[in-house]
PAKEKOL-534060 format. One record per atom (N, C-alpha, C): residue in three letters; x negated, y negated, z negated; residue number from 1. Coordinates in pm, whole numbers, m for minus. Layout:
BEGIN
(site ALA; (X; Y; Z); NUM)
...
END
This chain:
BEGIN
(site UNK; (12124; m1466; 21616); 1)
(site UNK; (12015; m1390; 21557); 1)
(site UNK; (12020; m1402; 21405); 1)
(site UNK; (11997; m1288; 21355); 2)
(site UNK; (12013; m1278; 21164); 2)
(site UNK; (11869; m1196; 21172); 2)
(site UNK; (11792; m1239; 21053); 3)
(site UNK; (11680; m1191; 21035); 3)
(site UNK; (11701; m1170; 20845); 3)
(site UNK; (11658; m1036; 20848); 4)
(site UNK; (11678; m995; 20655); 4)
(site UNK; (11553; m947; 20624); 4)
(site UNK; (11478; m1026; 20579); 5)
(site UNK; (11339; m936; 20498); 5)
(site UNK; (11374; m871; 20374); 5)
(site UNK; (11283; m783; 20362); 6)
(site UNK; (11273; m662; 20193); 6)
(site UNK; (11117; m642; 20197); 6)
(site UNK; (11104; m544; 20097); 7)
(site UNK; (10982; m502; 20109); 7)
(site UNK; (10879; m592; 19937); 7)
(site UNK; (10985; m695; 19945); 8)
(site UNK; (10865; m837; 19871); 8)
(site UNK; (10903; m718; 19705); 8)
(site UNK; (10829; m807; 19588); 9)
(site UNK; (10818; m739; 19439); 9)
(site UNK; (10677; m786; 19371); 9)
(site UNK; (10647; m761; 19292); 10)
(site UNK; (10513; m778; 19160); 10)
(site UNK; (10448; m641; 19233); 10)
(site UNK; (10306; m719; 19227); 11)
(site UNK; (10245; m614; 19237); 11)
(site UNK; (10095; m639; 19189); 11)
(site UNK; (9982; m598; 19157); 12)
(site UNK; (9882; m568; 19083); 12)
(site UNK; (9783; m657; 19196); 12)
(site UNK; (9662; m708; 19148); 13)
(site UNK; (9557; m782; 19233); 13)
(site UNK; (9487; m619; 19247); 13)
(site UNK; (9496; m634; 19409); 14)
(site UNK; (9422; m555; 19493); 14)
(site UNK; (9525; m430; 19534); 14)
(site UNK; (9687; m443; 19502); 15)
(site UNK; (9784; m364; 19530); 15)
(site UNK; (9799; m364; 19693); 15)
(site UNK; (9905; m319; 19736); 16)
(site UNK; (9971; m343; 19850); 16)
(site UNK; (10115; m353; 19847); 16)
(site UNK; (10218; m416; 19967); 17)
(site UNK; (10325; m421; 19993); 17)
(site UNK; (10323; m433; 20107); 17)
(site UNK; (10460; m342; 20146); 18)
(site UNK; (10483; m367; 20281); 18)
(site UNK; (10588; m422; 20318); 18)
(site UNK; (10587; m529; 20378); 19)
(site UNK; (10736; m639; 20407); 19)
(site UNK; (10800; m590; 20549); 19)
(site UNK; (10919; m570; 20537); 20)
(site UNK; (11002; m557; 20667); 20)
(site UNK; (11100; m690; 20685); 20)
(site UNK; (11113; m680; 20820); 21)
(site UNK; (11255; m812; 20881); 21)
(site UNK; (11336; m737; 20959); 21)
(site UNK; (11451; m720; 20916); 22)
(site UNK; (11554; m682; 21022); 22)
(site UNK; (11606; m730; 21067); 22)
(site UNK; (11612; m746; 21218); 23)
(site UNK; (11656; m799; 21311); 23)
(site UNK; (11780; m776; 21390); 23)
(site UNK; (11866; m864; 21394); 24)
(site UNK; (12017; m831; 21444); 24)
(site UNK; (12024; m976; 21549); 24)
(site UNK; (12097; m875; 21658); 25)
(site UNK; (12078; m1003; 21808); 25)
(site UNK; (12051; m931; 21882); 25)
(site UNK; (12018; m999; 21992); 26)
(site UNK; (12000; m943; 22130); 26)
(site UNK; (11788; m991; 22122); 26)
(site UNK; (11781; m964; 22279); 27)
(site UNK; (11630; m978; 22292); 27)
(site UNK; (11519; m966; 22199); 27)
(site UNK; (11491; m884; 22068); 28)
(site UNK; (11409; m892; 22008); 28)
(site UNK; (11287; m853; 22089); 28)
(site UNK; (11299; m775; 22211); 29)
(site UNK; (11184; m745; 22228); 29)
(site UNK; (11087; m820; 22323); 29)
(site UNK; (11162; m947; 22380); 30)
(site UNK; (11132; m1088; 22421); 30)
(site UNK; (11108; m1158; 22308); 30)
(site UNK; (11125; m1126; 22191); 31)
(site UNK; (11072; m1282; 22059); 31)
(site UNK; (10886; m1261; 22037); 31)
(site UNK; (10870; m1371; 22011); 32)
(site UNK; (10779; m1397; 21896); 32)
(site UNK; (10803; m1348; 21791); 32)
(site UNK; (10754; m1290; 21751); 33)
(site UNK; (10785; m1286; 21598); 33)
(site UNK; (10714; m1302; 21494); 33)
(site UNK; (10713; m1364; 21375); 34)
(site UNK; (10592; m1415; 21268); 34)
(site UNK; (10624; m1374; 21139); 34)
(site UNK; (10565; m1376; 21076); 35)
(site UNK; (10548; m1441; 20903); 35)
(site UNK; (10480; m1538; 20861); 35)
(site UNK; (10597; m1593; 20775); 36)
(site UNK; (10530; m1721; 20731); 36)
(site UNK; (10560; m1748; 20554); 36)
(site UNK; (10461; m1758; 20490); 37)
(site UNK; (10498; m1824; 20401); 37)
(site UNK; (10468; m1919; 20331); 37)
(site UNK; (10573; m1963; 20175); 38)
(site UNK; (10556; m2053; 20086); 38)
(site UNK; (10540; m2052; 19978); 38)
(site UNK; (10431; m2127; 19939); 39)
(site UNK; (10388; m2119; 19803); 39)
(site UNK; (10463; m2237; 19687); 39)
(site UNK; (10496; m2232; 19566); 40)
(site UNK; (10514; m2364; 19492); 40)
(site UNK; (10464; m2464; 19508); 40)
(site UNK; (10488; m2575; 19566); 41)
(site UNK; (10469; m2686; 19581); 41)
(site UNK; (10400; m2705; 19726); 41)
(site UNK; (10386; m2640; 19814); 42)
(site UNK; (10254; m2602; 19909); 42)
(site UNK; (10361; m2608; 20077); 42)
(site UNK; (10321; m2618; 20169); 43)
(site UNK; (10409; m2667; 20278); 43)
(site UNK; (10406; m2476; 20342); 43)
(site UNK; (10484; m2479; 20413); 44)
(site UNK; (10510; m2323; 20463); 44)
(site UNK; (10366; m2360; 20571); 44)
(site UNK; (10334; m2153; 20588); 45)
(site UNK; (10208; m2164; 20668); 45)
(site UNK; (10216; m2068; 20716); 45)
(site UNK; (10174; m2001; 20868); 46)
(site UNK; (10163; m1925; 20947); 46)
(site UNK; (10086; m1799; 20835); 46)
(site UNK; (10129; m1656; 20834); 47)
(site UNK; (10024; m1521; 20828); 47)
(site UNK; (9995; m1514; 20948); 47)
(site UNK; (10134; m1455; 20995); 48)
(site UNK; (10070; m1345; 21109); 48)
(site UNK; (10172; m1382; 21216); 48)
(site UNK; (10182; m1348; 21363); 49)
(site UNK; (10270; m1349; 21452); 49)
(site UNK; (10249; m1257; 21577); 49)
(site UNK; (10316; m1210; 21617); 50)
(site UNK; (10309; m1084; 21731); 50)
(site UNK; (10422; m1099; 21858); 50)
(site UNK; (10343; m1120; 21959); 51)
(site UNK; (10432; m1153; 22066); 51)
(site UNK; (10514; m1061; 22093); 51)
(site UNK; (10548; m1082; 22192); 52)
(site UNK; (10632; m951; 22308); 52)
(site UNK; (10535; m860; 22347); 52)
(site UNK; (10421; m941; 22419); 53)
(site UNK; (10322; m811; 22491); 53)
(site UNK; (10233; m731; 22381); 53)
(site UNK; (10223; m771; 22248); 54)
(site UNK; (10163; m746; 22188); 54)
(site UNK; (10019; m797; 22105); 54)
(site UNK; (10021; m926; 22157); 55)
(site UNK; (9922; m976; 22108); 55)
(site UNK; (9918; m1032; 21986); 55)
(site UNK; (9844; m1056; 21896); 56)
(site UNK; (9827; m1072; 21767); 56)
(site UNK; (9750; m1237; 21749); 56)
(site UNK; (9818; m1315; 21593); 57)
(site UNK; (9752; m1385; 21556); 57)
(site UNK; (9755; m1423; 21403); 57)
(site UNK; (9629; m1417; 21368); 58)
(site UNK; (9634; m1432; 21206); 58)
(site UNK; (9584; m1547; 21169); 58)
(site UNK; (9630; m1610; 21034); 59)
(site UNK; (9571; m1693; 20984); 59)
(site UNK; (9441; m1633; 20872); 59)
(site UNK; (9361; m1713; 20894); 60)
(site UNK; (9233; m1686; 20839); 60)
(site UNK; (9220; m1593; 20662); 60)
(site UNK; (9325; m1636; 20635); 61)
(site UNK; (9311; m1532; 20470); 61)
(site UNK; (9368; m1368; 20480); 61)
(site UNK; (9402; m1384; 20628); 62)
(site UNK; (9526; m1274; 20602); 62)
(site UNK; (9461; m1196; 20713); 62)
(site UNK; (9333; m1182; 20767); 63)
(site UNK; (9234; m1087; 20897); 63)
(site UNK; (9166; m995; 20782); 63)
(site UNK; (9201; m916; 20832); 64)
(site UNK; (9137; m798; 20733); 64)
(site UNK; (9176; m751; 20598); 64)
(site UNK; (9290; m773; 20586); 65)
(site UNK; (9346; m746; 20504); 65)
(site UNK; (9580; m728; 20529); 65)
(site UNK; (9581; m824; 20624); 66)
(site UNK; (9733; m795; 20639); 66)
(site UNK; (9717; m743; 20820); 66)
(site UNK; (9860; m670; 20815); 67)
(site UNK; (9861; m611; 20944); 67)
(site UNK; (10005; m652; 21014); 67)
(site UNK; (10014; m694; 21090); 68)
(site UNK; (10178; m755; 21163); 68)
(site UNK; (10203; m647; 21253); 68)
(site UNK; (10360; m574; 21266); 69)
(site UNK; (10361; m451; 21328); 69)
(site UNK; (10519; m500; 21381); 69)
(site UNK; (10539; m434; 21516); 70)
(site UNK; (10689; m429; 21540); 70)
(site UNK; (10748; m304; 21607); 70)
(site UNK; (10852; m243; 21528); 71)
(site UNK; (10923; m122; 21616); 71)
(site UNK; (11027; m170; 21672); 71)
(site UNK; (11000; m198; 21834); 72)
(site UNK; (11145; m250; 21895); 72)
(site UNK; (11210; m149; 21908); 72)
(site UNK; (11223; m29; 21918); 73)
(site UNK; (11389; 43; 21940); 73)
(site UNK; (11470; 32; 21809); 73)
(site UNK; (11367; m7; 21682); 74)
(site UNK; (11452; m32; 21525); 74)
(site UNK; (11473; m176; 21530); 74)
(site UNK; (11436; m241; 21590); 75)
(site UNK; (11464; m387; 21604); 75)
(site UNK; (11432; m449; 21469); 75)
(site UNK; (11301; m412; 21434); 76)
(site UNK; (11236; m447; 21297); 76)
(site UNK; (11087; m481; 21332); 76)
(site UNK; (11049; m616; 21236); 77)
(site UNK; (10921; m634; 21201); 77)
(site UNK; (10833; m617; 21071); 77)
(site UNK; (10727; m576; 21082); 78)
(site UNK; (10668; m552; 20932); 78)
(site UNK; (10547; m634; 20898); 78)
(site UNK; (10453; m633; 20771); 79)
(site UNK; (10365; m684; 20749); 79)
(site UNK; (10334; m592; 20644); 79)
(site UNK; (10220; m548; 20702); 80)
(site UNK; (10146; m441; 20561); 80)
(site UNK; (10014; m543; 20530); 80)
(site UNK; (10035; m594; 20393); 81)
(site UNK; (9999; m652; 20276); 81)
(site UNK; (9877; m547; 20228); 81)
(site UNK; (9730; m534; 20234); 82)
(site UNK; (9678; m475; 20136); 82)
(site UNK; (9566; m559; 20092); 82)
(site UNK; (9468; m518; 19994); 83)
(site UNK; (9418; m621; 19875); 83)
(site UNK; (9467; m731; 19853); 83)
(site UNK; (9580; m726; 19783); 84)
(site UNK; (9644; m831; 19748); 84)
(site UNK; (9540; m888; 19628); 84)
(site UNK; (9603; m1080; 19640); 85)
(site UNK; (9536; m1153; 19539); 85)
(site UNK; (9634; m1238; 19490); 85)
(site UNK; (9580; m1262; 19373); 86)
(site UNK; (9706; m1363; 19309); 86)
(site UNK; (9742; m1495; 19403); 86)
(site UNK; (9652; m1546; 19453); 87)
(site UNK; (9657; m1698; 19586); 87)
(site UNK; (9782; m1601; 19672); 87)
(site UNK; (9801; m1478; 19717); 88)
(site UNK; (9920; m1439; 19804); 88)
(site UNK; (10067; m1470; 19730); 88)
(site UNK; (10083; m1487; 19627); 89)
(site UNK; (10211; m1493; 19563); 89)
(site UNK; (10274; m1580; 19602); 89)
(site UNK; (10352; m1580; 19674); 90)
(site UNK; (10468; m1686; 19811); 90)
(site UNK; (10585; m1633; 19787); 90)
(site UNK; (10680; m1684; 19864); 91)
(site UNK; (10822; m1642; 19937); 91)
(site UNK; (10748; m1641; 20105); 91)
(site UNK; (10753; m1509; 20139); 92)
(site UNK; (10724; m1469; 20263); 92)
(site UNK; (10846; m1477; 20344); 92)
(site UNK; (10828; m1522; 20458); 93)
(site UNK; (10986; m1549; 20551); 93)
(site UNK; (10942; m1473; 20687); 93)
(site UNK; (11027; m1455; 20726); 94)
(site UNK; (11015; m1401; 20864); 94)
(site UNK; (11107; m1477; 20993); 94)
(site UNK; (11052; m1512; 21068); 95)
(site UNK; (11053; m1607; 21205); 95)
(site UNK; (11092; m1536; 21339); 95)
(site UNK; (11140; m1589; 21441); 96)
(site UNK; (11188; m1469; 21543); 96)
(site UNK; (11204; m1616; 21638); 96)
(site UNK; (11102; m1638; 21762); 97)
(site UNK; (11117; m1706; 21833); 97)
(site UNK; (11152; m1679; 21971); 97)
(site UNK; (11286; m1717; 22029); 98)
(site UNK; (11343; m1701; 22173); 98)
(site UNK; (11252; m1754; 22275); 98)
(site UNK; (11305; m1643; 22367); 99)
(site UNK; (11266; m1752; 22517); 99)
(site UNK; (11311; m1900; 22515); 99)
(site UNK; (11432; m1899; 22479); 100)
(site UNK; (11400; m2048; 22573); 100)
(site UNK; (11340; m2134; 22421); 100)
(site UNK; (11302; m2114; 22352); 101)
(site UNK; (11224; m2170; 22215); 101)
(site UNK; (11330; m2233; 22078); 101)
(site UNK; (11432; m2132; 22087); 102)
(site UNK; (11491; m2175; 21983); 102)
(site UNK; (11417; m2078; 21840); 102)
(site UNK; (11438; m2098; 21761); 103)
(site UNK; (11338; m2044; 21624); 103)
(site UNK; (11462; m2006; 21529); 103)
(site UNK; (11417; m1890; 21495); 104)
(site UNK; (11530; m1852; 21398); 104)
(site UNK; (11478; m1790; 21220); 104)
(site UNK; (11529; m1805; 21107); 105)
(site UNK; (11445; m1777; 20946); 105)
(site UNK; (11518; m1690; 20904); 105)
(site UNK; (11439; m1590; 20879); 106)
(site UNK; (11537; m1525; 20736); 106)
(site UNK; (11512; m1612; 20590); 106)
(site UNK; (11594; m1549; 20484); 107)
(site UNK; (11600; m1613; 20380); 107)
(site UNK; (11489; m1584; 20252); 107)
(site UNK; (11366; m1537; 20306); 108)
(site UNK; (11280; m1552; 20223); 108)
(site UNK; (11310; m1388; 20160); 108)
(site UNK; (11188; m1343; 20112); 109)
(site UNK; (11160; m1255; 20035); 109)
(site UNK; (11015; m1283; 19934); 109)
(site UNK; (11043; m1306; 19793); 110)
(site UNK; (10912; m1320; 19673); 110)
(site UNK; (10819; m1191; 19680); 110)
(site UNK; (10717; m1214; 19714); 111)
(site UNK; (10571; m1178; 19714); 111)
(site UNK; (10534; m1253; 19559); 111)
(site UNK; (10433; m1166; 19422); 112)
(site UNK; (10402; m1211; 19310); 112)
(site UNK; (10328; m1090; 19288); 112)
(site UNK; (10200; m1145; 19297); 113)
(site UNK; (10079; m1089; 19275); 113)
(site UNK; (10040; m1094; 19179); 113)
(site UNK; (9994; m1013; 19054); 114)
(site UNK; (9969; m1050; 18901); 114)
(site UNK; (9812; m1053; 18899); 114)
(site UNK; (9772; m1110; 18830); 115)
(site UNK; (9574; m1065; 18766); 115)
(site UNK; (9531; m989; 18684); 115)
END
């Protein structure tokens, strides 16, 4: 499994971005799939994650404001980012968890939110 995020860039407090992960492998449409990110100095932390069946889970800054989406026949995941705040400015990663629970990262994409 290879996972490539885009999407990340500068963007304005109260902008939007929309982050994609492309996904290369088999079973994406059996993964977990998440975003997670990291801030300077700050330990990596769950956004968002979207199963197989479709169920959703957010971390508390990111409900009502970010959206976790997946097109399995593109074998891609997204995260639409809107009212952005300067506290969002991370390296956003994207996560892709197997059945049998192996966990797989892409290499980060910079999220930088200005004031």
């Amino acid at each position: 499994v290879q996972l490539v995020e885009s999407g990340g860039g500068l963007v304005q407090t109260g902008g939007s971005l929309r982050l994609s992960c492309a996904f290369s492998g088999t079973f994406f449409m059996l993964s977990v799939m998440g975003w997670y990110r990291q801030a300077p100095g700050k330990q990596r932390e769950l956004v968002a994650r979207l199963s197989s069946a479709g169920s959703t889970d957010y971390a508390d800054f990111a409900k009502g404001r970010f959206t976790i989406s997946r097109d399995n026949p593109k074998k891609t995941l997204y995260l639409q980012m809107d009212s952005l705040k300067p506290e969002d400015t991370a390296v956003y990663f994207c996560s892709s968890r197997q059945v049998g629970g192996t966990e797989y990262w892409g290499q980060g994409t910079q999220v930088t939110v200005s004031s």
